[in-house]
Steps between C-alpha positions, in 0.01 A plus 500: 500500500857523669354630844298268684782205439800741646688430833273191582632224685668246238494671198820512423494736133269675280626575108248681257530354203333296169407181438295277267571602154725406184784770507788397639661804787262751390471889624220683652484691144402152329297352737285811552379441148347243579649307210783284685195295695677573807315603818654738721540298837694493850666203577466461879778272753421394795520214703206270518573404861449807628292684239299244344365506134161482546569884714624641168199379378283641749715831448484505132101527416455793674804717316272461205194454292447179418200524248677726249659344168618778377749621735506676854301873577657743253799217395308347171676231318568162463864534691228643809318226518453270838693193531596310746795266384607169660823339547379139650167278515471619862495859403250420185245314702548750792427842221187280352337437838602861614329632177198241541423629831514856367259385228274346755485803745277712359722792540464577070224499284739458201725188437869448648712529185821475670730241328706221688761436289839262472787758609753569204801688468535803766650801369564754765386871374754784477629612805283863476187244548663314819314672822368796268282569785763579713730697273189670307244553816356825395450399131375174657211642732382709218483211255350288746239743616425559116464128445214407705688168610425667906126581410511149370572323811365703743148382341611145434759408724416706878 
């Protein structure tokens, strides 16, 4: 999900991490569970004069599948679920017309289940999760390739 945002004009940072749930700092070994109603999230900086938010919008729907509620490809679980949080009214109205123009396209035959939701707490993820595809590339091909994420959106997105 990491990739397509990197070295872009005006974004500024990119932290894996969790967001939405009811446990205070919690660890990739609670949140995986499913139980702390956390989703596992990146929280993206960048500066909207250059790199506007409707872009990361634009970037964001094709990274995944929007029509699945129970997680992403071969991730299944609540903490895998799509959501795109907000931090503003701006960015709220901007996500609901971005996802009502998805709706509208035609492109699914399913519904848009993605979530725009009020932006809580951030809680960066341990630093073996920060650019895992950089320090873990081989382990991160093969779980990609495995996933059917690329299969995905080469029939959805291309």
């Amino acid at each position: 999900m990491v990739t397509p945002f990197e070295e872009l004009p005006g974004i500024g940072g990119i932290v894996s991490g969790y967001m939405g749930g009811t446990k205070d700092n919690p660890i990739y070994e609670e949140v995986k569970t499913g139980a702390t109603g956390h989703y596992e999230v990146v929280q993206i900086t960048y500066d909207p004069e250059i790199f506007p938010y409707e872009r990361l919008l634009e970037l964001y729907w094709p990274q995944v599948d929007p029509t699945d509620p129970h997680g992403q490809f071969q991730d299944r679980g609540p903490q895998y679920r799509t959501a795109i949080f907000y931090h503003n009214e701006q960015q709220r109205e901007a996500a609901l017309q971005s996802k009502l123009a998805l709706e509208q396209s035609g492109r699914f035959d399913k519904p848009i289940v993605t979530e725009i939701i009020p932006a809580k707490t951030f809680y960066p993820a341990e630093d073996y999760h920060q650019d895992y595809h950089k320090k873990n590339p081989k382990h991160y091909k093969e779980d990609r390739e495995q996933s059917g994420r690329d299969e995905f959106i080469q029939a959805n997105w291309k």
